[in-house]
C-alpha positions in Angstrom: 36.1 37.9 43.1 34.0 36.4 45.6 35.0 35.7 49.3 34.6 32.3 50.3 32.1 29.4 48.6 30.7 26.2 50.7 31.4 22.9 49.4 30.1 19.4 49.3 30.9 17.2 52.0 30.0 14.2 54.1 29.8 15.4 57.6 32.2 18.5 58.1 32.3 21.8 56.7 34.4 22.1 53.6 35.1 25.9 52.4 37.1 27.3 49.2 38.3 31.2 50.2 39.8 33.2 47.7 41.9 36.3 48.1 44.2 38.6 45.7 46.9 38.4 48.5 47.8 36.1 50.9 46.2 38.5 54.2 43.2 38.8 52.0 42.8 35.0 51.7 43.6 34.8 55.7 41.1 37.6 56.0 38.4 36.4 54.0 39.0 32.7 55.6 37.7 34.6 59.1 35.1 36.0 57.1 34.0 32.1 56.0 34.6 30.8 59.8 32.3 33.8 61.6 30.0 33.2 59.2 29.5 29.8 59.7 29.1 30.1 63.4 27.1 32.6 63.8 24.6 35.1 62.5 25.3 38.5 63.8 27.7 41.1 62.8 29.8 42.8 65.5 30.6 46.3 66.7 34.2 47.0 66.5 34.4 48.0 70.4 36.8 45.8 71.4 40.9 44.7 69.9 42.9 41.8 70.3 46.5 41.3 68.7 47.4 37.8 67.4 50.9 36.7 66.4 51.4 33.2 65.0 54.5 31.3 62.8 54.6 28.2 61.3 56.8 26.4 59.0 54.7 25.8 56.3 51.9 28.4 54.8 49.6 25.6 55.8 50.3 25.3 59.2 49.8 28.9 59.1 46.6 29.0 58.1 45.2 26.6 60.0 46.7 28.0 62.9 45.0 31.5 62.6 41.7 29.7 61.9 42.0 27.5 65.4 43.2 30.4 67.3 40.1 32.5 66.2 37.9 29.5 66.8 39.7 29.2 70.4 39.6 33.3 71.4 35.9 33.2 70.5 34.6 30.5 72.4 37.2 30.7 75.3 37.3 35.0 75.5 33.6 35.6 73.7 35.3 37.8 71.6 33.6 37.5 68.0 36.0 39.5 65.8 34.5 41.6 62.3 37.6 43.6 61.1 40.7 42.0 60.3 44.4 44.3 59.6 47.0 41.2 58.8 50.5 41.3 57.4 52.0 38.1 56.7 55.9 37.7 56.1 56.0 34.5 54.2 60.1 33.9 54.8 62.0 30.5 53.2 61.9 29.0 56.1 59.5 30.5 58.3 56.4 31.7 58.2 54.8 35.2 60.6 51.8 36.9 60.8 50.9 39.3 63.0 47.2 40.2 62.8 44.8 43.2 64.7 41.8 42.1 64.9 38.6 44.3 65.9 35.1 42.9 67.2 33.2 42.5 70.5 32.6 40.6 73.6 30.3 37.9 72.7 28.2 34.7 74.5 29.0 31.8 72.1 26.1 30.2 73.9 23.9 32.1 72.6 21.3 29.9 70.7 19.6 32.6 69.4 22.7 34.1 67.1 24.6 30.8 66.9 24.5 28.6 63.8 26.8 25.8 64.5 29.3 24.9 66.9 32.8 24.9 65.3 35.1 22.4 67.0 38.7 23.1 64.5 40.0 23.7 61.1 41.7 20.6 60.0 44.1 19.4 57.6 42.5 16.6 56.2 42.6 17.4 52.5 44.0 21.4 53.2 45.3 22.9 49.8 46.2 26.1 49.2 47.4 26.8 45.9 48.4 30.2 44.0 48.2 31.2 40.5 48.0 34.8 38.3 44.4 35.8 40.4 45.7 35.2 43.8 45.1 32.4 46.2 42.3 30.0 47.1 42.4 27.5 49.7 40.3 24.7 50.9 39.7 23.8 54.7 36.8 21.9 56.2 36.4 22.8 59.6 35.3 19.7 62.1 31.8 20.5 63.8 
């Protein structure tokens, strides 16, 4: 199963990720996001913990992607290993993810692709069926 695919669209980003489980999807959504901003893979030299909850899986989702998108350009931490767990509750929704990478200068021009401003909801799905998850964001640049 692949990772992530690009998608038509106008003047955004628009990504479908896939993933057997719901941390793989969250993982492999990272995986899409780090690999539209830049092109360089990191050491893993440096940890940072994140813990997020949200009502709705959505919210979820593109709250992790907008707090990766913050840490990196406001710590220069450009994360490559991702170890999430996800509680998906009735009512709420937790993940608590450790996340491995290294200081990084997002200002870079030489190893950055594109400047990513958010992940947005504008037209956000994520659906689940008998091969896992797939979700579609498009990320504002």
């Amino acid at each position: 199963m692949k990772k992530y695919e690009l998608l038509e669209h106008t003047a955004d980003v628009r990504v479908r990720v896939y993933g057997k489980t719901l941390e793989l999807l969250f993982k492999h959504a990272a995986i899409a996001l780090f690999g539209l901003l830049v092109n360089y893979k990191p050491k893993k030299t440096k940890t940072r913990e994140i813990s997020l909850e949200a009502e709705t899986l959505e919210e979820l989702f593109v709250n992790w992607l907008n707090e990766l998108i913050s840490i990196f350009y406001s710590y220069k931490f450009l994360p490559s290993y991702y170890n999430i767990i996800i509680v998906d509750a009735e009512r709420r929704k937790t993940m608590h993810a450790s996340v491995k990478g290294e200081l990084f200068n997002p200002y870079d021009n030489k190893k950055v692709n594109r400047e990513i401003k958010a992940a947005t909801y504008h037209n956000l799905a994520i659906e689940h069926d008998k091969k896992g998850y797939r979700a579609e964001v498009i990320f504002d640049v």
